[in-house]
N, C-alpha and C positions, 0 to 999 in steps of 0.2 A: 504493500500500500504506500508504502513511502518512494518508493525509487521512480524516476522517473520512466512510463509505460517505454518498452523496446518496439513495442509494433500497435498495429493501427485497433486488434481487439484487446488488446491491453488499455491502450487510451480512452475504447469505448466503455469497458469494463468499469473505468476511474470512472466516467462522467455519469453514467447507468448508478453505480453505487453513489456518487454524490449527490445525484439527482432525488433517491430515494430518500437519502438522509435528511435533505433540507427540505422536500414536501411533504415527507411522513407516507401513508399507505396513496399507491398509486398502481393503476394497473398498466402492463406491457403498451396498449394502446397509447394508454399517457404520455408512456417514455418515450413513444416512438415517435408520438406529435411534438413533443418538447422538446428534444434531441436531434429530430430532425435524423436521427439514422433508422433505416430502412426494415419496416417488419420482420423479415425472415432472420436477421440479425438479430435484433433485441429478443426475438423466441431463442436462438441459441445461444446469447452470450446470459442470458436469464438462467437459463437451464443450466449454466454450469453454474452460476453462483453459488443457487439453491445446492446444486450438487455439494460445491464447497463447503456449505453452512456460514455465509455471509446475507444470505436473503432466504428468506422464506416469505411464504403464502401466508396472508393475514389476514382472510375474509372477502367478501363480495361488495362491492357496490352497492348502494342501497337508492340515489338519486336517479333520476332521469328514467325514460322509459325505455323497451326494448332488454337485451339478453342481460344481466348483473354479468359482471367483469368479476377476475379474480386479481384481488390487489394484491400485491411485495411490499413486503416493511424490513428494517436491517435487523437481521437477527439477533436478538440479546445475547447471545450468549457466542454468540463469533468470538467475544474478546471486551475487553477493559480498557483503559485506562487512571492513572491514579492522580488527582491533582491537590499541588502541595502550597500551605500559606501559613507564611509566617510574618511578626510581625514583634515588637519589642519583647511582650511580654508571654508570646504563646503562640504556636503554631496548630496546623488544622492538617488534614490528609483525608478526602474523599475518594473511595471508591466509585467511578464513573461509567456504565456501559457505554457502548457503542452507540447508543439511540441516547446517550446524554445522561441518564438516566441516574440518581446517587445508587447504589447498594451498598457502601459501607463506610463506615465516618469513626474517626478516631482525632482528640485533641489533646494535646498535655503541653504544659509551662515552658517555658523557651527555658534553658539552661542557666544555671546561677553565676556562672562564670563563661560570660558571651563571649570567649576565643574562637574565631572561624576553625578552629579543629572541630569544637566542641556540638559548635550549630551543625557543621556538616553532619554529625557522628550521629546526633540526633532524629536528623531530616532523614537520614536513610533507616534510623530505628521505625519508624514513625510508619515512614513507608512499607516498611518490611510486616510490620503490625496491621496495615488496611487491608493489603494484598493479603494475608490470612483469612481477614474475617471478610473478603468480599463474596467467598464462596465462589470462588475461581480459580481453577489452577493456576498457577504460577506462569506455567508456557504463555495463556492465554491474556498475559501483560503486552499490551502493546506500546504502550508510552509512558509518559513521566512529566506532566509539568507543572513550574517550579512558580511563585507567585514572590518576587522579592517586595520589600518593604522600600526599597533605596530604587537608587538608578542603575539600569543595567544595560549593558550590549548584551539585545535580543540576538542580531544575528553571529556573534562569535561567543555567548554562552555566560559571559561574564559580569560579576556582579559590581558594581565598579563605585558605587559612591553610599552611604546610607548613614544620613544627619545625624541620627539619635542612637546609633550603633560605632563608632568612629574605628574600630577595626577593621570593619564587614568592609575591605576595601578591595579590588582587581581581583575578588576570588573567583577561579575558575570552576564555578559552581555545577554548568552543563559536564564539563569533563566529568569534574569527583562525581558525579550523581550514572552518568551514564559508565563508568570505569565500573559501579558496584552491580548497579542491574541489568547490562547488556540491551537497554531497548534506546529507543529514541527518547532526548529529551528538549524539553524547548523553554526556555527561561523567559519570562518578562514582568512587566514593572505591575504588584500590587493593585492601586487605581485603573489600569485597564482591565486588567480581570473582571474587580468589579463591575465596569461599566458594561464589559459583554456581558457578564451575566444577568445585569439588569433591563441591558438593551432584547435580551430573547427570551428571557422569564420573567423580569420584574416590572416595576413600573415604569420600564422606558419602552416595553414593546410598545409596537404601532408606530413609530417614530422613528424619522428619518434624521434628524439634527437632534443632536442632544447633548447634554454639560453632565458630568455627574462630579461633585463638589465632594472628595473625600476627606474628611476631617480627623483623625484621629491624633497618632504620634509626629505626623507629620499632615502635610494640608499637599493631596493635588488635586488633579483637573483629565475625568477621561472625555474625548472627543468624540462623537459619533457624527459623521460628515457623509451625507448622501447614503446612510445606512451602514458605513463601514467606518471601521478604527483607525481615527487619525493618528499618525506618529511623528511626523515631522521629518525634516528631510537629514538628522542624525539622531533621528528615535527618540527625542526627547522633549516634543510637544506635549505640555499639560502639567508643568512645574511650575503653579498658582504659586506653590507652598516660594519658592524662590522671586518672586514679584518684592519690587521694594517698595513698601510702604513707610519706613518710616527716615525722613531724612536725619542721619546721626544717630540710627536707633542701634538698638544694641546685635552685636556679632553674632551672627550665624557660626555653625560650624560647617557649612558648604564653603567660609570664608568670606562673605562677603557681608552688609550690616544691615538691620534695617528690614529683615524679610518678613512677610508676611506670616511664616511658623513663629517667629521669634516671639509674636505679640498675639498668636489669635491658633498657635495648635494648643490639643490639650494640654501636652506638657508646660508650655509657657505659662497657661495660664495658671497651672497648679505650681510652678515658681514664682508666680505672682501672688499668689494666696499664701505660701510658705514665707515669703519674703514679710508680710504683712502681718502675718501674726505676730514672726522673729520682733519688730518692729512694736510688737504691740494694740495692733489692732484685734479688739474685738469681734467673735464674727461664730457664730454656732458651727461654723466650719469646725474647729476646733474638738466641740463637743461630738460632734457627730463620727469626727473620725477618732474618737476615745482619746482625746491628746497626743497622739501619736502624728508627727508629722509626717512619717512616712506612710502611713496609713491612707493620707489623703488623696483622693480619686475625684474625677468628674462628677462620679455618683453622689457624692456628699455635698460637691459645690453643686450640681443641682436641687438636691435636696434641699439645701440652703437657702435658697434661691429662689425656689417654692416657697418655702416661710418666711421669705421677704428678706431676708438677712443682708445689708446692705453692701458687705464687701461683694459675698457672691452676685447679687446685682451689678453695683458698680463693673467689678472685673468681664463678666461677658457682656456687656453693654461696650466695653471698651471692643474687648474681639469682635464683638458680631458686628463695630462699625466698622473696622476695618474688612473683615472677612468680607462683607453685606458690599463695599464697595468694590472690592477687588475683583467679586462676582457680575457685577453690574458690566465693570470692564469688560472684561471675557463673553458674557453676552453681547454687547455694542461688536465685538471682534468677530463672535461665531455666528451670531443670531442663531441659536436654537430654537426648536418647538418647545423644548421643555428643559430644564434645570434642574436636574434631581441633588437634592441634601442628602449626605449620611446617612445610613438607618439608623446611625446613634443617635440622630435630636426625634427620633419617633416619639422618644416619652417627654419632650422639653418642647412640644409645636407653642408655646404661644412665649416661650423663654426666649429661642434661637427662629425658630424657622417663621414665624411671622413678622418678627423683625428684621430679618434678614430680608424676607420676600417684600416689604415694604421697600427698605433700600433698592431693590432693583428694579422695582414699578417708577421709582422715583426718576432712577441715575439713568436707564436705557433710555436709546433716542425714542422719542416720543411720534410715532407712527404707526398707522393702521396694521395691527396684526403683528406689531414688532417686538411687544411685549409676552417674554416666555411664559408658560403655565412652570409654577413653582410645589414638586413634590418631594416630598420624603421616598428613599428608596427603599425595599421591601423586602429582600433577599435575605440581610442579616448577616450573623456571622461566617455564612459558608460561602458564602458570593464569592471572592475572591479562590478559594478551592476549586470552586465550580465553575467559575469563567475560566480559569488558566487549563481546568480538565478540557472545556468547550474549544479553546485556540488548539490545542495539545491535538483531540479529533479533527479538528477544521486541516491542521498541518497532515496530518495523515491522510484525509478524505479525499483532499480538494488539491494538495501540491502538486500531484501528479497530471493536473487538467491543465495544461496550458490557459490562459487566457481565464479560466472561471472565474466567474466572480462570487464569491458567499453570499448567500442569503440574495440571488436575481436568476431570473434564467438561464438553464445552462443549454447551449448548443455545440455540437458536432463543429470543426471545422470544415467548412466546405473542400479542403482539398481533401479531407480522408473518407470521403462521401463512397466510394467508390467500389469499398468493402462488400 
């Protein structure tokens, strides 16, 4: 599935099997109108799939009048893959069928001593633990992908910058991870994860243009442009979190001052609450997290926050003017149809996300229809697992098509028509 087709029922085979993937059950007919390659062909290249145990018969047609069709769906059980996310404080590993599908999920706590030996050593325990319980043989692994927290070179493997990690630097992450389990692997940035997996299950299906605003240990920005994943022309479009907001403000560890994480990610702002008690300020922050500063979480400055407590006001009143702009920006750049929030402000909509969503009614240019629809994402904690498992198949399904585009119609090249 990965190597590129040697001959012309090889290539139809890719396009046949991608075809099915992205429309779900569809009969021979279908394929043959979509594909545009010739009936007697799609009844043979059909017939071997099924042969193979990559397609099976899923039922009849139920619409339209005249004979019910026998439709093809991708066989569950052809194969897996497992997709991996991690992130400061804890990583995730989904077991993923072929048809997308989770069948096995396992999380545990990032390691106490974050040495890039340590994470790696991890990330492959983790893995080796899903692939157990997917209820899949082991042969039946077909990929591996990787959901970094930082900046990474997608296409040579590597993990190469991560703020809040200051180790986590040039690790050749694709290698170590492909060197242990022999399959293909495919690394990319956290925030796009999310955003495909919000773009084909969450709240961004139906939507052609879309922002997804991820906020947590670090603040980015996934793109969806004409239905497909923006990356920039050195893969690094959607670095909100690196945008300079404050003139003079304080250093980043990217290096540079002033960024928009510095003053408006979680962790900033819970250095700003720690700063403030040290200081002496008052603030049930305090009580909530049992006097324990290190105790202190979002959870409690929300909490806080809730019962009016004025530091935790004050302080996300501060982030969410900067964040709420920064956003405004980047819509006036993309114009999206929608701007999806974190799932993390699900439980804080009138703390964070309606002042945020105010802010950008405000700041966007003010023209008919130009104004985004502003939601909370819905996926949750496995999103990121889940979309990198999604690109992991899309690499396997689709690479081998010259020319296909995901998620749009797929056609035959007219020069291999001839088959």
């Amino acid at each position: 599935m990965t190597n590129k087709p040697s001959n012309k029922a090889s290539f139809y085979k890719s396009l046949l099997i991608a075809h099915v993937r992205h429309y779900g059950a569809v009969s021979r007919t279908q394929l043959g109108q979509s594909t545009h390659i010739r009936m007697p062909v799609v009844t043979a290249l059909i017939r071997d799939l099924i042969e193979r145990g990559i397609l099976v018969e899923s039922g009849r047609s139920v619409a339209g009048r005249g004979r019910k069709q026998i439709l093809l769906s991708l066989n569950s059980r052809h194969g897996f893959v497992v997709g991996i996310e991690f992130d400061l404080d804890h990583m995730m590993a989904l077991g993923v069928d072929v048809r997308g599908n989770v069948v096995a999920k396992r999380s545990m706590a990032m390691p106490a001593q974050k040495t890039n030996a340590a994470i790696v050593k991890e990330l492959i325990a983790l893995t080796e633990s899903v692939i157990r319980e997917s209820g899949y043989e082991r042969s039946a692994l077909k990929g591996i992908g990787v959901a970094d927290p930082g900046i990474v070179d997608s296409k040579e493997g590597v993990s190469l910058l991560c703020t809040f990690m200051p180790e986590w630097r040039n690790v050749p992450l694709r290698r170590l991870v492909e060197s242990h389990f022999a399959v293909p692997v495919l690394l990319d940035e956290n925030t796009r994860a999310k955003t495909i997996c919000e773009h084909r299950h969450g709240a961004g299906q139906g939507f052609q243009h879309l922002l997804l605003i991820d906020v947590g240990s670090g603040i980015g920005c996934g793109i969806i442009i004409d239905g497909q994943l923006y990356r920039g022309h050195t893969n690094m479009a959607g670095e909100l979190g690196h945008v300079r907001v404050v003139e003079n403000g304080p250093i980043c560890s990217c290096g540079s001052s002033g960024c928009l994480e510095t003053v408006a990610s979680y962790p900033a702002i819970i250095r700003q609450v720690i700063k403030a008690l040290q200081d002496g300020t008052q603030s049930m922050i305090a009580e909530l997290a049992g006097y324990r500063l290190e105790a202190i979480s979002m959870a409690t400055v929300f909490e806080a926050a809730g019962h009016g407590d004025k530091l935790a006001l004050g302080l996300l009143d501060h982030a969410i003017r900067y964040l709420g702009h920064a956003i405004a920006n980047a819509v006036n750049l993309f114009n999206p149809e929608v701007v999806l929030l974190d799932e993390s402000m699900a439980g804080v909509e009138n703390l964070m996300v309606t002042p945020i969503r105010q802010i950008i009614h405000r700041q966007v240019t003010a023209m008919a229809g130009n104004t985004p629809e502003v939601r909370v994402a819905k996926i949750g904690a496995e999103a990121a697992a889940w979309g990198v498992a999604m690109l992991m198949l899309d690499q396997l399904f689709d690479s081998p098509v010259k020319g296909a585009v995901p998620w749009a119609p797929l056609k035959a090249n007219a020069a291999l028509k001839t088959l």
